[in-house]
PDB file of N, CA, C and O in Angstrom:
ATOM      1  N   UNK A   1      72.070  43.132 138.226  1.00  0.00           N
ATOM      2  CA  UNK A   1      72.299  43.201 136.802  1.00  0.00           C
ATOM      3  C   UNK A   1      72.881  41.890 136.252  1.00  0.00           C
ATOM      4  O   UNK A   1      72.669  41.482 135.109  1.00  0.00           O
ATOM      5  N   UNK A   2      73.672  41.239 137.217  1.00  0.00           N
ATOM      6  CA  UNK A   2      74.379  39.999 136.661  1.00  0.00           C
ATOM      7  C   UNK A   2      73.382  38.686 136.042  1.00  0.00           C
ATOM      8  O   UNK A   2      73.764  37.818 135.257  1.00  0.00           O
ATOM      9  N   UNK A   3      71.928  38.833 136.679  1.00  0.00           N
ATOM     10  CA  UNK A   3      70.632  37.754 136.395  1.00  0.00           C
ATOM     11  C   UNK A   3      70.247  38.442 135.099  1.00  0.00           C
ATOM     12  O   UNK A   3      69.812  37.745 134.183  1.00  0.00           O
ATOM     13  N   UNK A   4      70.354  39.564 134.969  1.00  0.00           N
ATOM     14  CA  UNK A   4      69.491  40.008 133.290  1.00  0.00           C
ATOM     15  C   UNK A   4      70.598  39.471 132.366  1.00  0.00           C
ATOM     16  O   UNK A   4      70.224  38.777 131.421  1.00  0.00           O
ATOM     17  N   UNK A   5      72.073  39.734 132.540  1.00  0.00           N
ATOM     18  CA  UNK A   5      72.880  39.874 131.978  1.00  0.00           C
ATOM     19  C   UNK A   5      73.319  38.577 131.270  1.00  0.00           C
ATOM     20  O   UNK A   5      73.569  38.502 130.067  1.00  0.00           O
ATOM     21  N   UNK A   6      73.384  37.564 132.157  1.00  0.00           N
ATOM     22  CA  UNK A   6      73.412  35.896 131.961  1.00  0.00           C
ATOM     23  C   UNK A   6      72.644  35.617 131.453  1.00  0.00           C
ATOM     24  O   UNK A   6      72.619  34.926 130.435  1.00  0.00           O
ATOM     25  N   UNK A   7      71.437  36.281 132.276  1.00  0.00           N
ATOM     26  CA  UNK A   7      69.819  34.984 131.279  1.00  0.00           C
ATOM     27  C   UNK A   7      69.941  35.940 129.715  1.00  0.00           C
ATOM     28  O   UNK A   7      69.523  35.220 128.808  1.00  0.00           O
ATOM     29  N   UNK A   8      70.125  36.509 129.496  1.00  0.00           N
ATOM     30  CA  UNK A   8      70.136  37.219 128.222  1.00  0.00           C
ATOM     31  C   UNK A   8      68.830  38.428 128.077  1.00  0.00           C
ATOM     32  O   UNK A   8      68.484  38.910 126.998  1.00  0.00           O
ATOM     33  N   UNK A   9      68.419  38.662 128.976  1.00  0.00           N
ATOM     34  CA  UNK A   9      67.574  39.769 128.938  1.00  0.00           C
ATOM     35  C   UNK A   9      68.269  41.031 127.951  1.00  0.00           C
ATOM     36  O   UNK A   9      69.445  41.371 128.079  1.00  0.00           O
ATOM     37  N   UNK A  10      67.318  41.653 126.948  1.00  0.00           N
ATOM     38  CA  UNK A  10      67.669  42.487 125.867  1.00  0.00           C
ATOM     39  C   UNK A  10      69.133  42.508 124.971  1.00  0.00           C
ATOM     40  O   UNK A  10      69.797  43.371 124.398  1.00  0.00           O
ATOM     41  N   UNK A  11      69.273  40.361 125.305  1.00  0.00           N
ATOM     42  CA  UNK A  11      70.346  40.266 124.672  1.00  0.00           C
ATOM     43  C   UNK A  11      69.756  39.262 123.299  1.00  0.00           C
ATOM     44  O   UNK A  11      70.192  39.350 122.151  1.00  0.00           O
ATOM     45  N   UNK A  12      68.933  38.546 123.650  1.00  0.00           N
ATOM     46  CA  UNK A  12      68.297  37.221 123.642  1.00  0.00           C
ATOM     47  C   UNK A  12      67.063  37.642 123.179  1.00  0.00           C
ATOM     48  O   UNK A  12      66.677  38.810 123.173  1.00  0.00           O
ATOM     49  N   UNK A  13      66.464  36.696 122.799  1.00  0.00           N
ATOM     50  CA  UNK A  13      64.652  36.885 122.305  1.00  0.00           C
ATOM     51  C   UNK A  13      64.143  35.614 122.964  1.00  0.00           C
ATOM     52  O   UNK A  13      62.941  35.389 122.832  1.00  0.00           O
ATOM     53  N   UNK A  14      64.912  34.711 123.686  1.00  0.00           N
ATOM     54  CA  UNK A  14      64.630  33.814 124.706  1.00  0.00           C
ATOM     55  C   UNK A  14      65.661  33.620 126.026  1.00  0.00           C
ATOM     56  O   UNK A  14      66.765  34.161 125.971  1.00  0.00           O
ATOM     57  N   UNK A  15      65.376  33.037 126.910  1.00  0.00           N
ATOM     58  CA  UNK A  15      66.184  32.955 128.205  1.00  0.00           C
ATOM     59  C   UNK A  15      67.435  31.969 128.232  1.00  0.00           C
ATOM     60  O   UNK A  15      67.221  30.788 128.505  1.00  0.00           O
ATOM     61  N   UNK A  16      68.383  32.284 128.035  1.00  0.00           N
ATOM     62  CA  UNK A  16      69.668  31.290 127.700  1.00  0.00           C
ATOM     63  C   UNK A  16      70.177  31.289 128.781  1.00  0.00           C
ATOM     64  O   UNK A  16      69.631  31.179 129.879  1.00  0.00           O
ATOM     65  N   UNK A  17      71.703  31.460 128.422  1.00  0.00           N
ATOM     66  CA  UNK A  17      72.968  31.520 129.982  1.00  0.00           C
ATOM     67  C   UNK A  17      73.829  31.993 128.632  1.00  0.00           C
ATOM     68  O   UNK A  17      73.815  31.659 127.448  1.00  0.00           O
ATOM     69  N   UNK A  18      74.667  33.049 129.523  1.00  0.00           N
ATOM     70  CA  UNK A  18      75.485  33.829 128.751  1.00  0.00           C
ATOM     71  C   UNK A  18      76.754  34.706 129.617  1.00  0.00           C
ATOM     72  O   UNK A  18      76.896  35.797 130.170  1.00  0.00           O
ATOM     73  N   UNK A  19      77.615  33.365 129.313  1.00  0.00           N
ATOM     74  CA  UNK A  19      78.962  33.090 130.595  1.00  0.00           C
ATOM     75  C   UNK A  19      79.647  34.516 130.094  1.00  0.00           C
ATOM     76  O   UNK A  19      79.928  35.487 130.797  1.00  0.00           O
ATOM     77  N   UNK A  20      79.864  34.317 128.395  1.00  0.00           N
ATOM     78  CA  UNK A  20      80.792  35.632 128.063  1.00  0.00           C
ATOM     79  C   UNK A  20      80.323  37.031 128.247  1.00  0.00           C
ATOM     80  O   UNK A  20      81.049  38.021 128.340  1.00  0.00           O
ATOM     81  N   UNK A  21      78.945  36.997 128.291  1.00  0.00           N
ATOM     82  CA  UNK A  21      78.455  38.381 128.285  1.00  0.00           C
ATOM     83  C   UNK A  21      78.722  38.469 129.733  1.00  0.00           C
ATOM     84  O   UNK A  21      79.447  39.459 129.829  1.00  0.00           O
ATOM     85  N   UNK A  22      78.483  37.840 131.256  1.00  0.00           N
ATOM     86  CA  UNK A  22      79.042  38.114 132.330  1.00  0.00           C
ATOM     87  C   UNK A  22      80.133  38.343 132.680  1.00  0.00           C
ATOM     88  O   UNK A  22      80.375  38.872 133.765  1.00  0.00           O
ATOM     89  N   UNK A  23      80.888  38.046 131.965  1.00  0.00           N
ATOM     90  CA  UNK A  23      82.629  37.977 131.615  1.00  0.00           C
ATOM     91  C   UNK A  23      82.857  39.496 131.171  1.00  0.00           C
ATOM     92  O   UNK A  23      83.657  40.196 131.791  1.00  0.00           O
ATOM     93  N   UNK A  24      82.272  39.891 130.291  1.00  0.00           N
ATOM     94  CA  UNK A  24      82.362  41.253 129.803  1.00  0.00           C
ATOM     95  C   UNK A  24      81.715  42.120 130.476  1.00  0.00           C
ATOM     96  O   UNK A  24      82.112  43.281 130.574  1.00  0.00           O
ATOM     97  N   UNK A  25      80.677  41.704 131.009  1.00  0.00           N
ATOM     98  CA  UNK A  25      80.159  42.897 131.485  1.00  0.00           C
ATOM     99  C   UNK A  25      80.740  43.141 133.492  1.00  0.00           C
ATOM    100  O   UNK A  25      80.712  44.213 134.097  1.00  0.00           O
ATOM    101  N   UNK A  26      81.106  42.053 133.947  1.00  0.00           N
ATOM    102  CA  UNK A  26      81.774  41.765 135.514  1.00  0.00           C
ATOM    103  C   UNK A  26      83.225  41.881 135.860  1.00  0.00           C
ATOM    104  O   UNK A  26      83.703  42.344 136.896  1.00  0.00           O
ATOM    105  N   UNK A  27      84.108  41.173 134.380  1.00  0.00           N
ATOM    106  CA  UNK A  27      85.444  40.802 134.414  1.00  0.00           C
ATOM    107  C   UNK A  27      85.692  39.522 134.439  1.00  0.00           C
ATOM    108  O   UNK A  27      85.082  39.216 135.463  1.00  0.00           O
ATOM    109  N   UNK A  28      85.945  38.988 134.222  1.00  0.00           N
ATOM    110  CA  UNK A  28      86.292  37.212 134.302  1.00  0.00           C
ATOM    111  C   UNK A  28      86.677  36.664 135.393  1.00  0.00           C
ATOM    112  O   UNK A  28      86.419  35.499 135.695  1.00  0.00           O
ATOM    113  N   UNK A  29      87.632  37.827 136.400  1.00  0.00           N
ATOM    114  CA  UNK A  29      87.601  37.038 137.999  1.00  0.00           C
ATOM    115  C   UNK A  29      86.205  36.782 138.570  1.00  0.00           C
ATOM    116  O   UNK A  29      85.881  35.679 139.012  1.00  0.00           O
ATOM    117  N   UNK A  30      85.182  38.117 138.537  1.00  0.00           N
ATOM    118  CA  UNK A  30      84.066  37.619 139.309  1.00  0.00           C
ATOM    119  C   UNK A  30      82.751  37.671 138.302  1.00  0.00           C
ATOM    120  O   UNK A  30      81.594  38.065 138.448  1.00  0.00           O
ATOM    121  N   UNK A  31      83.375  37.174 137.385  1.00  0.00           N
ATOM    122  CA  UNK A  31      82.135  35.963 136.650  1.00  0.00           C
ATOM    123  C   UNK A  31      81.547  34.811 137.064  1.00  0.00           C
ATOM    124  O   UNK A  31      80.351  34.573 137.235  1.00  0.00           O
ATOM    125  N   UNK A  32      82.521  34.106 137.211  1.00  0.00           N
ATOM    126  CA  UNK A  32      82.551  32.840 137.459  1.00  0.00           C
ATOM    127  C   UNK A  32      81.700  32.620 139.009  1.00  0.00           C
ATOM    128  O   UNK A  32      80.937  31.655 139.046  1.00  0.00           O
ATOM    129  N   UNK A  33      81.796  33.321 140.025  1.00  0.00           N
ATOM    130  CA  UNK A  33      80.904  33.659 141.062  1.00  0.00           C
ATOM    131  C   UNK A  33      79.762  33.806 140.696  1.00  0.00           C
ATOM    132  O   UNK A  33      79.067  32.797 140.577  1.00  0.00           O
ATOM    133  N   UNK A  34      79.148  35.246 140.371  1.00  0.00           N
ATOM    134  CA  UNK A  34      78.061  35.487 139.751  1.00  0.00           C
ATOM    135  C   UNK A  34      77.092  34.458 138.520  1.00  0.00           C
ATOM    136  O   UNK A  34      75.874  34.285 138.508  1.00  0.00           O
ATOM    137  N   UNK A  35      78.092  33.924 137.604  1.00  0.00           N
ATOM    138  CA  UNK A  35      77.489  32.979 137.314  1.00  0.00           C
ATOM    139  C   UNK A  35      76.772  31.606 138.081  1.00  0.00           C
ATOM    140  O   UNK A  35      75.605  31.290 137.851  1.00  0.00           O
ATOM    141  N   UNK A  36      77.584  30.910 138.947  1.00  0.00           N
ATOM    142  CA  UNK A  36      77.464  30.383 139.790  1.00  0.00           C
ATOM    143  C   UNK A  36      76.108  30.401 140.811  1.00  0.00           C
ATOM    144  O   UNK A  36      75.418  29.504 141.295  1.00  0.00           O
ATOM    145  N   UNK A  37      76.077  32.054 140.900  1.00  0.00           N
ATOM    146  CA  UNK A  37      74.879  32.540 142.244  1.00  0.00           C
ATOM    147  C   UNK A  37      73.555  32.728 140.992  1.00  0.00           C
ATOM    148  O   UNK A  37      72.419  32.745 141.465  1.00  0.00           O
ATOM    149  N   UNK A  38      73.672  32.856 139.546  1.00  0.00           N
ATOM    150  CA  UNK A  38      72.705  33.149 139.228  1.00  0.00           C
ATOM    151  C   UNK A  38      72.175  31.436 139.219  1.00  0.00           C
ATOM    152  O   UNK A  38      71.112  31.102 139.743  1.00  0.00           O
ATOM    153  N   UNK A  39      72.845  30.728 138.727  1.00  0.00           N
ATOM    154  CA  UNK A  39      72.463  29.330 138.489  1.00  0.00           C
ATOM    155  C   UNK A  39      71.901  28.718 139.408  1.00  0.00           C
ATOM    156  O   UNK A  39      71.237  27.711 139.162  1.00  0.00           O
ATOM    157  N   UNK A  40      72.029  29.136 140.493  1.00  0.00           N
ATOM    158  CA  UNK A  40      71.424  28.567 142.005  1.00  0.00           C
ATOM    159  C   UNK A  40      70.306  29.218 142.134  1.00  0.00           C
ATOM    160  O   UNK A  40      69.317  28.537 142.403  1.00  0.00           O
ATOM    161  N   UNK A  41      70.086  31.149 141.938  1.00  0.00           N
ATOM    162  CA  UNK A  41      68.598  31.574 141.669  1.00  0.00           C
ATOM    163  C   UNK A  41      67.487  30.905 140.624  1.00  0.00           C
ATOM    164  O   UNK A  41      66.323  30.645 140.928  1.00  0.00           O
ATOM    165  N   UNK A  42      68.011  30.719 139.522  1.00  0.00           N
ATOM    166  CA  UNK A  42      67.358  29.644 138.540  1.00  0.00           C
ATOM    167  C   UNK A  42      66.441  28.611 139.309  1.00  0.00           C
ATOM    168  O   UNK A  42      65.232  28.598 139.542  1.00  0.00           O
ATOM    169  N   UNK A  43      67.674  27.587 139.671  1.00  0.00           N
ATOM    170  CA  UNK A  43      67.034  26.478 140.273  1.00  0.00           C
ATOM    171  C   UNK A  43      66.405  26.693 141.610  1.00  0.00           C
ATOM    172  O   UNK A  43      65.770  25.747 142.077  1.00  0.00           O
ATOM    173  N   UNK A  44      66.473  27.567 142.148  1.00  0.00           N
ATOM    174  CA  UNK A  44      65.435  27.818 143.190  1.00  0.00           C
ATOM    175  C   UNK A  44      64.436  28.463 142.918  1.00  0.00           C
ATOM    176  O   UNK A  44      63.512  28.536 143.728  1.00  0.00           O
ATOM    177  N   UNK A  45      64.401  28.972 141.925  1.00  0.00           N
ATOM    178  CA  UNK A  45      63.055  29.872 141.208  1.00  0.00           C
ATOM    179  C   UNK A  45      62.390  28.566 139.735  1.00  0.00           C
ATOM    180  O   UNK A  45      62.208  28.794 138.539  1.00  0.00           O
ATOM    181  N   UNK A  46      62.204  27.337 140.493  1.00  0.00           N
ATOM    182  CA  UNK A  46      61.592  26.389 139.875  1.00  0.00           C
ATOM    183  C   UNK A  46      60.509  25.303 140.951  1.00  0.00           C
ATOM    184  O   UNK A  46      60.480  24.947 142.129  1.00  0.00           O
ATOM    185  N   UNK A  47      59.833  25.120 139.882  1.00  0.00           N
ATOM    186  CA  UNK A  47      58.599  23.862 140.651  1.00  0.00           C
ATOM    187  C   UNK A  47      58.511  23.142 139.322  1.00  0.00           C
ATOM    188  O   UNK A  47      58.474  23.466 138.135  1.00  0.00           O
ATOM    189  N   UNK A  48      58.491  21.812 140.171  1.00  0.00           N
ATOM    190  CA  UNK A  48      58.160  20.892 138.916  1.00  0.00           C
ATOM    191  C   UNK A  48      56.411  20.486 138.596  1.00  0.00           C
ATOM    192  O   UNK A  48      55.565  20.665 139.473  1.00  0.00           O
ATOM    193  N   UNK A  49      56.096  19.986 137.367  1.00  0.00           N
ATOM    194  CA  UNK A  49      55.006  20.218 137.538  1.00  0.00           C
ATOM    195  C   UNK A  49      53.791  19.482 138.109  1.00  0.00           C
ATOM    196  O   UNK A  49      52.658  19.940 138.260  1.00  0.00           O
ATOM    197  N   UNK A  50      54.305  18.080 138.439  1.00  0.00           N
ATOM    198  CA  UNK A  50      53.554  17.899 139.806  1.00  0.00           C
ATOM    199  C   UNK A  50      53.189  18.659 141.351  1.00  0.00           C
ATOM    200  O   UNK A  50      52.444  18.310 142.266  1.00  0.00           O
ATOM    201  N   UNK A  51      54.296  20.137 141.123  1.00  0.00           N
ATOM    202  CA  UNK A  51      53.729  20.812 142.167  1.00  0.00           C
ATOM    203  C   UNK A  51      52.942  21.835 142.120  1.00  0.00           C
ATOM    204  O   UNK A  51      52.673  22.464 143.143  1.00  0.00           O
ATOM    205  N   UNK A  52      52.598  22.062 141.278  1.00  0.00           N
ATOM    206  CA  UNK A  52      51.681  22.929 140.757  1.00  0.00           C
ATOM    207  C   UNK A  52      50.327  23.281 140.708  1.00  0.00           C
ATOM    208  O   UNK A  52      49.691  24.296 140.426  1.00  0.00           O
ATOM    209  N   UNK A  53      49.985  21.709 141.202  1.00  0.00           N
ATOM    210  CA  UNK A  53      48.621  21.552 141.364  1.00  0.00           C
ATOM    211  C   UNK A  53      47.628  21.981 140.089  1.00  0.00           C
ATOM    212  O   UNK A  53      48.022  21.906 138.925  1.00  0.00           O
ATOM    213  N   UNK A  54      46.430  22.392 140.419  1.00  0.00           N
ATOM    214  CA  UNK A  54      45.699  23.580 139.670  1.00  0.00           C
ATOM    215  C   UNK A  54      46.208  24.005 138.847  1.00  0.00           C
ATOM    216  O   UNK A  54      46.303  23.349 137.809  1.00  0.00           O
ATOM    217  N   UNK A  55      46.713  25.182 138.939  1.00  0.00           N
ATOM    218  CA  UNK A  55      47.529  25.999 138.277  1.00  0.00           C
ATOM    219  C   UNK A  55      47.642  26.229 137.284  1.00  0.00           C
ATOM    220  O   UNK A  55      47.403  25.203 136.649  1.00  0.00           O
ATOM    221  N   UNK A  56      47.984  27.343 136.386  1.00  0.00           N
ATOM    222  CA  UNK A  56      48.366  27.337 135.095  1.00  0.00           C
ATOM    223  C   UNK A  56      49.688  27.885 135.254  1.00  0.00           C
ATOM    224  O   UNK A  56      50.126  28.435 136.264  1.00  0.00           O
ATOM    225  N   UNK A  57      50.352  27.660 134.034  1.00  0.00           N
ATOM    226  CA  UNK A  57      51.778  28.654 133.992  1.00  0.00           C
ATOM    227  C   UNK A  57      51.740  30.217 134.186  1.00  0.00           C
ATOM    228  O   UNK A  57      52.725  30.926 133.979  1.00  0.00           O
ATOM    229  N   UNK A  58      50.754  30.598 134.521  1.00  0.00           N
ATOM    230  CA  UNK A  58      50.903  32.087 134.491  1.00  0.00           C
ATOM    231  C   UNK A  58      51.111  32.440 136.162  1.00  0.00           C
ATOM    232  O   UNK A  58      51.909  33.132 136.794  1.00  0.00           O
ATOM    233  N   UNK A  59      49.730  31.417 136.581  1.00  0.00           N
ATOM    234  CA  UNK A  59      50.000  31.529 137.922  1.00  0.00           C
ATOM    235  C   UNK A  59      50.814  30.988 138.788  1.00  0.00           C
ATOM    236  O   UNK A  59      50.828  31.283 139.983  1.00  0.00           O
ATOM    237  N   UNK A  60      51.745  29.937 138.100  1.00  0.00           N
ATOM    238  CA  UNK A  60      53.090  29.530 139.174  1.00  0.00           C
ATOM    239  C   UNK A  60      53.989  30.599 138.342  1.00  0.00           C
ATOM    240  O   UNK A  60      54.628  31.007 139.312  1.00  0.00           O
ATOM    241  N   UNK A  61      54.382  31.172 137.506  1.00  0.00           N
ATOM    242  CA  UNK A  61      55.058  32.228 136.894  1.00  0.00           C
ATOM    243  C   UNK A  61      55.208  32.972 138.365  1.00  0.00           C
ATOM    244  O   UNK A  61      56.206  32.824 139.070  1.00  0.00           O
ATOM    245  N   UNK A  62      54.009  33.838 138.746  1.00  0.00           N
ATOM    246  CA  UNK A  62      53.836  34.643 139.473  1.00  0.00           C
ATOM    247  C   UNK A  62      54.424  33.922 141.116  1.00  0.00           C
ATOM    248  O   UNK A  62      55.150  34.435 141.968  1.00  0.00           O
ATOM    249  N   UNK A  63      53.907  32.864 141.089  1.00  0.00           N
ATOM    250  CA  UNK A  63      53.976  32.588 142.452  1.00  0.00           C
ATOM    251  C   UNK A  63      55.272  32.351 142.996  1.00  0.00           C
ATOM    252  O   UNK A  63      55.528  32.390 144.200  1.00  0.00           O
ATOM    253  N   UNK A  64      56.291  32.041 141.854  1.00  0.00           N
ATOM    254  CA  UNK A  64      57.805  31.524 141.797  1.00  0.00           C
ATOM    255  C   UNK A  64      58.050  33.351 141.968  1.00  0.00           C
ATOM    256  O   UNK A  64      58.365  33.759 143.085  1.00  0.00           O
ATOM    257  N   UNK A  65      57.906  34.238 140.960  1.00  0.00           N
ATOM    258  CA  UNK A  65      58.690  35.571 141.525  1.00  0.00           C
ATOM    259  C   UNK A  65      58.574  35.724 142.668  1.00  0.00           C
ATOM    260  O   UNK A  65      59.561  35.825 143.396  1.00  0.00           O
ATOM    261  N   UNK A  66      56.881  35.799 143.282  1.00  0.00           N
ATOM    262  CA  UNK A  66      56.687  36.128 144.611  1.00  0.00           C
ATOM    263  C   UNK A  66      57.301  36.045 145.566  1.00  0.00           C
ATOM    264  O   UNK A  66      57.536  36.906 146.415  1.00  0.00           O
ATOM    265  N   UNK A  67      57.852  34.185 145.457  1.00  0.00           N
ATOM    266  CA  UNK A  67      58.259  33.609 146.189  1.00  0.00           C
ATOM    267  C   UNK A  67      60.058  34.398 146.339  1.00  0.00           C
ATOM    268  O   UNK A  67      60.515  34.809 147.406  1.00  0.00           O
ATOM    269  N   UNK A  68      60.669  34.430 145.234  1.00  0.00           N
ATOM    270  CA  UNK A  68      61.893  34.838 144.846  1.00  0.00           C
ATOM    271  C   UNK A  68      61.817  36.617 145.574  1.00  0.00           C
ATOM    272  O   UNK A  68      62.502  36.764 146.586  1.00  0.00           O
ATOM    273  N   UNK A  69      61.241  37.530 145.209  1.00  0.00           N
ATOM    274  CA  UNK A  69      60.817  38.381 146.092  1.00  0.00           C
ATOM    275  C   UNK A  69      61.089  38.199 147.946  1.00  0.00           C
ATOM    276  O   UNK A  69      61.877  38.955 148.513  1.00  0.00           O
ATOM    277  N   UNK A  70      60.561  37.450 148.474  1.00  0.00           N
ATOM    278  CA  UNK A  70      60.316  37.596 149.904  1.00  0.00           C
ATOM    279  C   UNK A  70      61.659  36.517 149.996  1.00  0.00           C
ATOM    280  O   UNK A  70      62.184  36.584 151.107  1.00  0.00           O
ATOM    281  N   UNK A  71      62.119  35.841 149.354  1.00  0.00           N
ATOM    282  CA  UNK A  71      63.236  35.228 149.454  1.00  0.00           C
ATOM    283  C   UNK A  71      64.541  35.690 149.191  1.00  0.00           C
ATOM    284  O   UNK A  71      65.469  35.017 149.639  1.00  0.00           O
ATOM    285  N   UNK A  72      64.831  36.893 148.435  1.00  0.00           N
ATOM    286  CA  UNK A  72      65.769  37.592 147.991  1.00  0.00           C
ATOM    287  C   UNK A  72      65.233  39.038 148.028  1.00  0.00           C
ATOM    288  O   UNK A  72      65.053  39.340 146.849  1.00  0.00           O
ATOM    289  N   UNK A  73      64.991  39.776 148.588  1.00  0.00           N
ATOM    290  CA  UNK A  73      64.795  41.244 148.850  1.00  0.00           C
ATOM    291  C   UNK A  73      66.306  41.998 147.796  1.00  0.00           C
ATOM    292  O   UNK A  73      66.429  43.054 147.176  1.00  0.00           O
ATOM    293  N   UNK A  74      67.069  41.017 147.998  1.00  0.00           N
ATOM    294  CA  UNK A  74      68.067  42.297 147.392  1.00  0.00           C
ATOM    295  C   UNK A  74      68.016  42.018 145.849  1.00  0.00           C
ATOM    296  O   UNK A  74      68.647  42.704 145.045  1.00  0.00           O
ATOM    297  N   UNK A  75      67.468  41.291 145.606  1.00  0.00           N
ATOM    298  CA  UNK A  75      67.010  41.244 143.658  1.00  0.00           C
ATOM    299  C   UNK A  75      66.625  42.338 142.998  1.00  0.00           C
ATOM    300  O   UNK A  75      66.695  42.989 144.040  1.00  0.00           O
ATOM    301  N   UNK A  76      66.276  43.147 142.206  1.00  0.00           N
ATOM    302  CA  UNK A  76      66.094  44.084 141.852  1.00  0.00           C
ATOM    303  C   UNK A  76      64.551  43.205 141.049  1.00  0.00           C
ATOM    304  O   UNK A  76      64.419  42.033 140.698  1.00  0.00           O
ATOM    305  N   UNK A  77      63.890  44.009 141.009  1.00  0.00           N
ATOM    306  CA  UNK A  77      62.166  43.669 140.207  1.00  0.00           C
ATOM    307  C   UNK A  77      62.693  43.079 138.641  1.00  0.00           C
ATOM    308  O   UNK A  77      62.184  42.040 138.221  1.00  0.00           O
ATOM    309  N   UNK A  78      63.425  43.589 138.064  1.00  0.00           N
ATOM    310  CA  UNK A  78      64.118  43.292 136.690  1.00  0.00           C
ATOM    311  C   UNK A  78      64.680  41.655 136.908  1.00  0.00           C
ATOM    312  O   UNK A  78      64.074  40.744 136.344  1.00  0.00           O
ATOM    313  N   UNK A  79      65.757  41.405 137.680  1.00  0.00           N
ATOM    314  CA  UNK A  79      66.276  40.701 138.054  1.00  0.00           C
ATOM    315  C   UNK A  79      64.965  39.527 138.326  1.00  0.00           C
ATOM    316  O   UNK A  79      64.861  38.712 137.409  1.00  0.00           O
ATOM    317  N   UNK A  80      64.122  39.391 139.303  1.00  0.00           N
ATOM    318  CA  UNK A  80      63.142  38.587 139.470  1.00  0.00           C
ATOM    319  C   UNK A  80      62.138  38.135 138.555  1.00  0.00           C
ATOM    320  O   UNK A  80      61.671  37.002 138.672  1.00  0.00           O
ATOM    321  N   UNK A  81      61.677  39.105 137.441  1.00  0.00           N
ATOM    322  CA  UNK A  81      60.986  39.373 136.156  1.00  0.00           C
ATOM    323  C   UNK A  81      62.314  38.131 135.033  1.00  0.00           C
ATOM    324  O   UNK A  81      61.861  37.345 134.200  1.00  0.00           O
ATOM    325  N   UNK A  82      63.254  38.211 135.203  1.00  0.00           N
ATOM    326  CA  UNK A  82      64.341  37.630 134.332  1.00  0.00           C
ATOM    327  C   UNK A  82      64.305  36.208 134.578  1.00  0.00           C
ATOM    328  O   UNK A  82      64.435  35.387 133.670  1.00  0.00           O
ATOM    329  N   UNK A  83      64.062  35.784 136.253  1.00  0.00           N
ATOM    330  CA  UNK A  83      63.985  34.557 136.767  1.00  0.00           C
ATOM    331  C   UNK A  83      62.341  33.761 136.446  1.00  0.00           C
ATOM    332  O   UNK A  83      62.181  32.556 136.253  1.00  0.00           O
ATOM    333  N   UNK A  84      61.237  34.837 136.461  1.00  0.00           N
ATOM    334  CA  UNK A  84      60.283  34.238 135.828  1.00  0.00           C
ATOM    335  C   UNK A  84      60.158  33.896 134.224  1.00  0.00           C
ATOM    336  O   UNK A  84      59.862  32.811 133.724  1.00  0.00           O
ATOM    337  N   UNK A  85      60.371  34.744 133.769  1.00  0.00           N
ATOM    338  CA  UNK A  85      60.608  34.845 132.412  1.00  0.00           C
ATOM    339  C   UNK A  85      61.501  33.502 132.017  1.00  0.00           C
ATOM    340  O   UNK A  85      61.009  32.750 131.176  1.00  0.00           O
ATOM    341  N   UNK A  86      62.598  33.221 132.502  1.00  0.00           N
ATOM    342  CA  UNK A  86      63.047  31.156 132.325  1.00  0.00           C
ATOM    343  C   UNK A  86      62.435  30.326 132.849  1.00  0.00           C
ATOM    344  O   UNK A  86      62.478  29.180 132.402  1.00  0.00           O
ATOM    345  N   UNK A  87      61.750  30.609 133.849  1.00  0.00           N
ATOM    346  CA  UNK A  87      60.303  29.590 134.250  1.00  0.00           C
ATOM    347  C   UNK A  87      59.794  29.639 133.391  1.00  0.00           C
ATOM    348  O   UNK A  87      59.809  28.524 132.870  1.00  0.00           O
ATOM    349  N   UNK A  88      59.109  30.546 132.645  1.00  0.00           N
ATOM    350  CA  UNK A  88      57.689  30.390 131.992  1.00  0.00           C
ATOM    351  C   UNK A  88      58.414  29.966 130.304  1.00  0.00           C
ATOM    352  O   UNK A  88      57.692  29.453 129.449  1.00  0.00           O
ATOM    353  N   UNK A  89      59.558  30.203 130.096  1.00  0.00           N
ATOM    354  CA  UNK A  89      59.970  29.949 128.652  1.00  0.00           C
ATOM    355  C   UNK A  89      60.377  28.329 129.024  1.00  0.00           C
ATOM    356  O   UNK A  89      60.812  27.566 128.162  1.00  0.00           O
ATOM    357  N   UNK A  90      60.269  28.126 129.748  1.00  0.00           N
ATOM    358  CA  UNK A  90      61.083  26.420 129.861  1.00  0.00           C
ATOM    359  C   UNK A  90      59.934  25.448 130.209  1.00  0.00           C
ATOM    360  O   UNK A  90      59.901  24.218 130.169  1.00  0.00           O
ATOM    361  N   UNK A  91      58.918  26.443 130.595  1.00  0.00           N
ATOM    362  CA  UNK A  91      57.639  25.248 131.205  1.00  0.00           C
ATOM    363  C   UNK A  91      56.689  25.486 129.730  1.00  0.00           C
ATOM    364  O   UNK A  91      55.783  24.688 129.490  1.00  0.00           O
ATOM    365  N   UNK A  92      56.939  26.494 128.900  1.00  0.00           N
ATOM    366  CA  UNK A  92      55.847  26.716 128.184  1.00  0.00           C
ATOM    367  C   UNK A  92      55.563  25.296 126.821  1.00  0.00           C
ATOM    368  O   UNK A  92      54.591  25.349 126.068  1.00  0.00           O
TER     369      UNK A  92
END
């Protein structure tokens, strides 16, 4: 919940970072963690676009969850959907 919650999923009408809403919704001791671990899912749920090859944004969209999937099993589908969803709003 802490990746929907930050990126602004049904907070937002685009993918931000949203320290206070983790703050409120975690507590402020383990915000600052969670924030932290989402910011590192972010940047590992990125390709730049020389790596992309081919590709369109829809299909590295997909290929970055995939990847985030078999790389994080304990993500929730929402959670991974949240991490594509700032790929595809930041590459678009």
């Amino acid at each position: 919940m802490a990746v929907l919650v930050y990126t602004g999923v049904g907070i937002s009408s685009y993918p931000t970072s949203l320290p206070d809403a983790l703050a409120d919704y975690l507590g402020s001791d383990r915000a600052d963690a969670f924030k932290d671990r989402v910011d590192a899912l972010r940047q590992e749920a990125w390709l730049d676009r020389d790596e992309w090859g081919a590709n369109d944004l829809v299909a590295v969209t997909r290929e970055i969850e995939d990847r985030m999937r078999v790389a994080h099993p304990e993500l929730s589908e929402d959670a991974i959907q949240a991490l594509g969803w700032t790929f595809s709003y930041n590459n678009r």
